[in-house]
KEKE-3310 file (N, C-alpha, C; in steps of 0.2 Angstrom, whole numbers, plus 5000, padded with zeros to 4 digits):
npx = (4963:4967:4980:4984:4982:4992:5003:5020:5020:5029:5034:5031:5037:5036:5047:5047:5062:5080:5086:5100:5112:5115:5104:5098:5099:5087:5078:5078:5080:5075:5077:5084:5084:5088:5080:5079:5074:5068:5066:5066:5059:5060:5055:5052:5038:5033:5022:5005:5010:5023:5022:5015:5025:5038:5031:5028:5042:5047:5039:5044:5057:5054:5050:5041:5028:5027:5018:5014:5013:5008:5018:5020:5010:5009:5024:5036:5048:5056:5060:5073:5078:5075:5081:5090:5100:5098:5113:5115)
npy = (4999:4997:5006:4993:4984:4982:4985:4981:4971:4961:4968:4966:4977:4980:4987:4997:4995:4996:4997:5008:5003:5014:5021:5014:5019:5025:5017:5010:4997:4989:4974:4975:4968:4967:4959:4955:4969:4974:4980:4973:4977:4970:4970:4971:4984:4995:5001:5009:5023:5021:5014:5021:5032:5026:5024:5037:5040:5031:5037:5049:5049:5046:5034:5018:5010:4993:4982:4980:4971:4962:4951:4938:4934:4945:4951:4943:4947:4961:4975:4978:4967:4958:4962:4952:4943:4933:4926:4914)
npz = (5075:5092:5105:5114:5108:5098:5104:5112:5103:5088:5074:5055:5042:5025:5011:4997:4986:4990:5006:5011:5024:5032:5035:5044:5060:5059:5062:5073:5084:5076:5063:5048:5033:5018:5004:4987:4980:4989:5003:5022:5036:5054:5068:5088:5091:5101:5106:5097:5095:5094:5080:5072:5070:5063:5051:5048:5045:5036:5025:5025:5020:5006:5002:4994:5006:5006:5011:5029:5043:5057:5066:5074:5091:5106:5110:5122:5126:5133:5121:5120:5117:5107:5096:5088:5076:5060:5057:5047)
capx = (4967:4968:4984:4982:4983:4999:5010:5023:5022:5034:5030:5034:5040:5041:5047:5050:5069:5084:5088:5106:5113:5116:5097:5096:5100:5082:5074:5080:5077:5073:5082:5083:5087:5088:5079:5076:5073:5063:5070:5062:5060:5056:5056:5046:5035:5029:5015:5002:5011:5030:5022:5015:5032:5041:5029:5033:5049:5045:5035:5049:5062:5051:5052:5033:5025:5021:5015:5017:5009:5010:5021:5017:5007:5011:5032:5038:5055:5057:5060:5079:5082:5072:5083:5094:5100:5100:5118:5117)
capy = (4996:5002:5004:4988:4976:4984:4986:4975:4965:4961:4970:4967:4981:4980:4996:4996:4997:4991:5003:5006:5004:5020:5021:5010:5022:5028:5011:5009:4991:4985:4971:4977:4965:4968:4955:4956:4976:4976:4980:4971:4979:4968:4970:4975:4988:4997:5001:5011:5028:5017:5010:5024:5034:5022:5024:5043:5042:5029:5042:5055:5048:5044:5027:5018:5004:4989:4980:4979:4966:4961:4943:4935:4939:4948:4950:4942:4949:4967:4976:4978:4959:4954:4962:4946:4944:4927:4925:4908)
capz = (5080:5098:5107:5117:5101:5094:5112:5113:5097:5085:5066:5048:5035:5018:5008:4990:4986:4995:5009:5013:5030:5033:5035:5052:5063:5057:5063:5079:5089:5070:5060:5041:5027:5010:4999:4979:4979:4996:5011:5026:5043:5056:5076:5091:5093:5109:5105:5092:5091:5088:5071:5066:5071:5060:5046:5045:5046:5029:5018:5025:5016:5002:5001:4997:5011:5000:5018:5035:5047:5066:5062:5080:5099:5110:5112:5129:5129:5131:5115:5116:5117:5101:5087:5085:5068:5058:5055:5044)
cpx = (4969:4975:4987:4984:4991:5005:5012:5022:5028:5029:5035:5033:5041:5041:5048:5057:5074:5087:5097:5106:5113:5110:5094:5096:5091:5076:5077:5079:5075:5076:5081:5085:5085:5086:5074:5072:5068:5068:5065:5065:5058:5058:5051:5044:5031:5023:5009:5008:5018:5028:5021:5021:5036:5036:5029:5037:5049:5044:5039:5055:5059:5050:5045:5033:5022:5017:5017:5009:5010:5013:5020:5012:5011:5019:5031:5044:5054:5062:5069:5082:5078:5074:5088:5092:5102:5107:5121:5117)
cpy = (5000:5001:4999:4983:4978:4985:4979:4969:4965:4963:4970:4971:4980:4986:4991:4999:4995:4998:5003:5007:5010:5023:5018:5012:5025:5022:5008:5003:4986:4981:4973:4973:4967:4962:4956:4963:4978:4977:4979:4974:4974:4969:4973:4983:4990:4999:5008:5019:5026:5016:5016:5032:5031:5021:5029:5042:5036:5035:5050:5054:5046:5038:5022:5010:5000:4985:4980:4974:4962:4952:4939:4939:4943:4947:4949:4945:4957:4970:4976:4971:4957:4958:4958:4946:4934:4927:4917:4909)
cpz = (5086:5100:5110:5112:5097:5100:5110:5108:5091:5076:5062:5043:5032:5016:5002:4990:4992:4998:5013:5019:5032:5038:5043:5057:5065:5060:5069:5083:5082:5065:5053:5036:5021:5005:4992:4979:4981:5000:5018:5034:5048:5063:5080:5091:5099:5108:5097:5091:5089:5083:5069:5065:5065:5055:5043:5043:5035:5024:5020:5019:5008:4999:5003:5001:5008:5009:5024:5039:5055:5063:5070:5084:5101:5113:5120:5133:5128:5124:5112:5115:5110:5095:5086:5078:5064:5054:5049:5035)
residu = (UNK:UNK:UNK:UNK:UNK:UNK:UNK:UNK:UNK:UNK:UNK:UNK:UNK:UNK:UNK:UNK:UNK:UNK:UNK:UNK:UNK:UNK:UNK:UNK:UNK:UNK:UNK:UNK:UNK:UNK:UNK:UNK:UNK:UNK:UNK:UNK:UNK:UNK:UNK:UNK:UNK:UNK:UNK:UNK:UNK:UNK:UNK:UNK:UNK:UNK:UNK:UNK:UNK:UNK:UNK:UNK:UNK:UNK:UNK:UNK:UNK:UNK:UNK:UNK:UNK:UNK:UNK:UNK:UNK:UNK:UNK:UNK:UNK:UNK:UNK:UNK:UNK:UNK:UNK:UNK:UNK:UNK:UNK:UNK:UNK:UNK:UNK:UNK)
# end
């Protein structure tokens, strides 16, 4: 994947294990939920060296990558506008 294919899209992280908030600071621009002992990352990425910035920072804290995957095109909104959170 060249830098070009990963700018400006929005990407989804699963870890193994539920990570505490605490942890969010770590993932900056990124929505985190907790579901059934995953923790789902999801929000935009600038481009290739963001993801794999934020895939360190995973296998730093030791915490393993069951998948990650681009979840739409090419984001339209700049990156700090696309971490709304479902509140329902």
């Amino acid at each position: 994947m060249n830098s070009d294919q990963a700018q400006h899209r929005r990407y989804r992280l699963v870890l193994r294990g539920e990570l505490d908030d605490r942890f969010g600071f770590l993932f900056e621009g990124m929505q985190m939920e907790r579901l059934a002992g995953t923790t789902v990352l999801t929000g935009p990425v600038a481009d290739q060296a963001h993801l794999l910035g934020l895939m360190e920072r995973i296998v730093e804290l030791g915490v393993e990558l069951l998948s990650i995957e681009a979840v739409d095109g090419p984001a339209t909104q700049p990156p700090g506008l696309a971490t709304e959170r479902n509140s329902s």
